[in-house]
N, C-alpha and C positions, 0 to 999 in steps of 0.2 A: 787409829782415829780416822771418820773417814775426812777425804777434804772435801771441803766443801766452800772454799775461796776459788777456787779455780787453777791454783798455781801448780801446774804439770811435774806429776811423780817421776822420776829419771828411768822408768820403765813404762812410761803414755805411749801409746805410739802417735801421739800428735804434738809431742813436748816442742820438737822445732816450731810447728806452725803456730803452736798458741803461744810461746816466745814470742815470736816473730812478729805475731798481731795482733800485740799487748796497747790496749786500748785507741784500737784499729776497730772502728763496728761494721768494719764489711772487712769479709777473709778475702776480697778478692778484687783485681783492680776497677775501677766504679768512677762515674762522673754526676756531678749533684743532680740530683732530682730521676736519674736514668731510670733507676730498677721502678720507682714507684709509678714512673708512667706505665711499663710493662704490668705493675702489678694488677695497676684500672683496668688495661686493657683484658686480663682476663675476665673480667666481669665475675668477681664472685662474690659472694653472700652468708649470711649466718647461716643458711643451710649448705654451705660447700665444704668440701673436702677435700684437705693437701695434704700430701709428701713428699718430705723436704730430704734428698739423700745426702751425706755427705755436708753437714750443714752447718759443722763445725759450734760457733758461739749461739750459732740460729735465730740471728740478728736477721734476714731474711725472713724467714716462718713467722717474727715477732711484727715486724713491717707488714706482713699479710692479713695477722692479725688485727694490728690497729686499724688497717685499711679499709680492712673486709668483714672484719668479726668471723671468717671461719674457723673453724679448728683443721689444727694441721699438726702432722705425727714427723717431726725431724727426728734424723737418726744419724750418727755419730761413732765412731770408735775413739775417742778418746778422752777419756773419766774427765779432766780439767775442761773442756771446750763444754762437755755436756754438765757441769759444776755452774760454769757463766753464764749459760742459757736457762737453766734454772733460774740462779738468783737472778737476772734479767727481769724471769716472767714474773716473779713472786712483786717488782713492781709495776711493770707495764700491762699484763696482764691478769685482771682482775678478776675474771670469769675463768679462768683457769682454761684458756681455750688450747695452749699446748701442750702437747705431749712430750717431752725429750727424752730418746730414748738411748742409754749408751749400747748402742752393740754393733758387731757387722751385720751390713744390710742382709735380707733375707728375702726377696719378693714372696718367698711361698706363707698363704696366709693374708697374705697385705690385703685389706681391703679393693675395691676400684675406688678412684678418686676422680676431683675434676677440674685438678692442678696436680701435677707430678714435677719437683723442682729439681734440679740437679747442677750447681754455678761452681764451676772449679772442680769438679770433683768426679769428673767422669771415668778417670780410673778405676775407681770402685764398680763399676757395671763393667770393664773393659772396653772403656775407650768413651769416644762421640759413638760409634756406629752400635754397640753394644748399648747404648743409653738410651739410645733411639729406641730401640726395641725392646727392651725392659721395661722400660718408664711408659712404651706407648703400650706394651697389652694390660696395664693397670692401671689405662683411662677408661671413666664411664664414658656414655658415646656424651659426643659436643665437647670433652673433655677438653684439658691444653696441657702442653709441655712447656716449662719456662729450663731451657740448658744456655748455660756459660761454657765458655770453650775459647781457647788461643787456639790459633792461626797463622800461617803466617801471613804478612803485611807486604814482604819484600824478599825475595831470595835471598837465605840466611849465608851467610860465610860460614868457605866448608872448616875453616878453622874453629868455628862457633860450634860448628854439628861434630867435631871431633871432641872438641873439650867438653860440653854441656849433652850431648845427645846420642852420645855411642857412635855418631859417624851418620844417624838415621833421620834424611830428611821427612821421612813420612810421622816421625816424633808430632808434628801437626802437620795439616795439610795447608792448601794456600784458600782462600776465601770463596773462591768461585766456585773451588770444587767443593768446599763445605758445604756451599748454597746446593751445590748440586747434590750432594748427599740428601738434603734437608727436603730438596722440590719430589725424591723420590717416598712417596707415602703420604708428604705433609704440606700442611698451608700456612707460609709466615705468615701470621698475625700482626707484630711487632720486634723490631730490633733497634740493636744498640750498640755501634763499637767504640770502643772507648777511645778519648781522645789521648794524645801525648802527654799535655797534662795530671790528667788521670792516673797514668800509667807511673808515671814520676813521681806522683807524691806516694802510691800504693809502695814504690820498690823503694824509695829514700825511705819512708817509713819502718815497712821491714829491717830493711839494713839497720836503721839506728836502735832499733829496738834491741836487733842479736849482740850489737854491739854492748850494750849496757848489760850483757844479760850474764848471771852470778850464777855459779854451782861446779862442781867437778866438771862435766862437759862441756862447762863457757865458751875456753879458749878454741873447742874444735869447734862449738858453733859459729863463732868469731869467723874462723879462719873461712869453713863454709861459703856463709851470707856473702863476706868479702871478696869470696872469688868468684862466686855467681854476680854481687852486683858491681864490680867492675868487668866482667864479662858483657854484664846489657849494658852498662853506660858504653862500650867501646860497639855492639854491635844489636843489640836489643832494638832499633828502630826495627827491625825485620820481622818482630813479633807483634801480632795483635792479641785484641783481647775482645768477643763481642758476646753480646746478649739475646738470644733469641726466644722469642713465644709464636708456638707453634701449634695449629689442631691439625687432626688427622683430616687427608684431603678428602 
């Protein structure tokens, strides 16, 4: 039977995340009203065109939608995430203006678009700097890029980058040279980093979520969450988290 609740098969490869961010409607750390000022600022319309990579419940894509009225093609690997974004649209979405699609991303074929999204999930292109470049040759011209991305905030403890990160500070970089990434090719529009706040209730969340969470794998999820989020609570200030909308300069 297929599922069609959302509740991740023990063979998802997104079963942790969508665990984790069990009635969470942003997959990523957020401060109220942030993403939808970013989303005005791109100025788009019933005639635009987005894609959303990496977009999990596509709680995003659906914000774009109510905002904007465009249609936008979110894409996903993981059957449950892409299960909730369905049933999402089937109420919020009355015009049918999303598309969910479950597969790995694919650029070849994609249309151009003139919003390209990508918030948490730039591993899927390989990396920020790989996203950059992907997402921007499958803007129409005038087009935007809206990417999320951590950074660091503060020189992480090498105890932190030993336990959590391989030993590898470049795991993110620090801010400035983000920005400096970002000034080569592109024009911020608009940003966001997210405050402490934000960041606290995103990771308490998470955590209490894996905590509750039933099936054969529970107790190694459990254990997981728990050693990442007493990990940030001891050293996680060093982490950010921001928002950027960007056109080609």
């Amino acid at each position: 039977m297929p599922n069609t609740r959302g509740a991740p098969a023990a063979d998802d490869p997104g079963r942790y995340s969508v665990l984790g961010h069990r009635g969470m409607p942003l997959w990523h750390p957020n401060d109220p009203g942030a993403l939808e000022r970013l989303i005005d600022a791109a100025r788009l319309g019933p005639e635009s065109s987005v894609l959303d990579v990496g977009c999990g419940r596509a709680e995003v894509a659906l914000r774009i939608i109510e905002r904007t009225d465009a249609r936008v093609r979110a894409v996903d690997v993981s059957p449950a995430a892409i299960a909730i974004a369905r049933d999402a649209a089937s109420r919020r979405d009355p015009r049918g203006r999303l598309d969910a699609v479950c597969a790995p991303f694919d650029a070849t074929g994609e249309a151009p678009v003139d919003l390209a999204v990508c918030i948490g999930s730039t591993h899927v292109l390989g990396g920020f700097d790989g996203t950059l470049t992907a997402l921007g040759a499958l803007l129409r011209p005038g087009g935007r890029l809206l990417i999320g991305e951590g950074f660091w905030a503060e020189e992480p403890d090498p105890q932190w980058l030993d336990r959590r990160f391989g030993g590898q500070r470049d795991a993110f970089c620090d801010l400035k040279a983000l920005r400096a990434r970002l000034a080569w090719g592109w024009r911020v529009v608009a940003e966001h980093q997210v405050s402490r706040a934000g960041w606290l209730a995103y990771e308490s969340g998470h955590n209490a979520n894996l905590r509750a969470a039933q099936g054969p794998d529970a107790a190694a999820m459990r254990a997981r969450s728990d050693g990442w989020h007493g990990d940030w609570k001891r050293w996680g200030s060093a982490l950010g988290f921001g928002l950027w909308l960007a056109a080609r300069a």
